[in-house]
VOGU-3710 file (C-alpha; in Angstrom, 3 decimals, decimal comma):
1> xxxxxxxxxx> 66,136/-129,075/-58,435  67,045/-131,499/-55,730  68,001/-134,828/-56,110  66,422/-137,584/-54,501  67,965/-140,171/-52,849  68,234/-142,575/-49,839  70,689/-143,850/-47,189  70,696/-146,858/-44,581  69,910/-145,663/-41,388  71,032/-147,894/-38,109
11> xxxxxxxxxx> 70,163/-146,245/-34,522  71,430/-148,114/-31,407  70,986/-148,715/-28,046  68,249/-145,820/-26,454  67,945/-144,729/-30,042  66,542/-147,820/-31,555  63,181/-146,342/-30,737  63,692/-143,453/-33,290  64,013/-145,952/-36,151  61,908/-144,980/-39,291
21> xxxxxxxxxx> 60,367/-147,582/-40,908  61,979/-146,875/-43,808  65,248/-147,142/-41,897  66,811/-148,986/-44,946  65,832/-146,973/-47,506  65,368/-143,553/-45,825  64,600/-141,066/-48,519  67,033/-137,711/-48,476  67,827/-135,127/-50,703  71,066/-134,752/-51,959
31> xxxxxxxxxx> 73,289/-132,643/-49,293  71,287/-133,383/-46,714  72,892/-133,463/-43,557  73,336/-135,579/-40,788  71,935/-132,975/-38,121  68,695/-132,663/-41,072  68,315/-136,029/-40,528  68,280/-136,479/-36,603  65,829/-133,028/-36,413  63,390/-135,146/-38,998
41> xxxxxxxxxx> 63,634/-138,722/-36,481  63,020/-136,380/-33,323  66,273/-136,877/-31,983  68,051/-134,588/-29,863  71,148/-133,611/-31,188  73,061/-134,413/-27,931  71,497/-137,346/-28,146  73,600/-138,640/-31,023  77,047/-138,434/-29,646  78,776/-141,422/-32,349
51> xxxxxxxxxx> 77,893/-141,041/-35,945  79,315/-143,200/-38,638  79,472/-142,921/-42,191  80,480/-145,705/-44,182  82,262/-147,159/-41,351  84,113/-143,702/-41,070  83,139/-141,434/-38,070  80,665/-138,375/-39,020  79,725/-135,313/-37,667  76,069/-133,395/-37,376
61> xxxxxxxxxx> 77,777/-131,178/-40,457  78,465/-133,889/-42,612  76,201/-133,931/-45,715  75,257/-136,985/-47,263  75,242/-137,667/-51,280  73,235/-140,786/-50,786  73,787/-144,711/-50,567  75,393/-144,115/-46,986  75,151/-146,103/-44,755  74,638/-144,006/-41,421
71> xxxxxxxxx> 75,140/-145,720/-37,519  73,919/-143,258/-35,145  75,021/-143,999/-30,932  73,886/-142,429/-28,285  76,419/-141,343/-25,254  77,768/-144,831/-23,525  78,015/-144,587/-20,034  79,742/-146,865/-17,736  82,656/-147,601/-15,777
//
């Protein structure tokens, strides 16, 4: 059986719009990863080009245990 859990969820910039209301205390399942996660918000996955975990830079792959805290950026343009 899975476990459930939650994580802190913090979208920036054009992605503040995908924040769930539940953004801190977003229910997961243990092993849940971080691409699961963007699918669920409607976010496309070249849309989240910065992911951080803990402070520590993530990838789609990386699976979550829960508690996390997640920052999710989208592509930065400029000059």
């Amino acid at each position: 059986m899975e476990e459930k859990t939650h994580i802190i969820i913090k979208l920036f910039a054009s992605l503040t719009r995908f924040t769930p209301d539940s953004a801190d205390k977003y229910p997961i399942s243990s092993g849940t990863s971080i691409r699961a996660i963007i699918n669920r918000l409607g976010i496309s996955e070249d849309k989240a080009k910065l992911i951080f975990i803990n402070g520590i830079k993530g990838e789609l792959d990386s699976t979550l245990k829960g508690g996390e805290r997640i920052g999710i950026f989208p592509p930065v343009g400029g000059g």
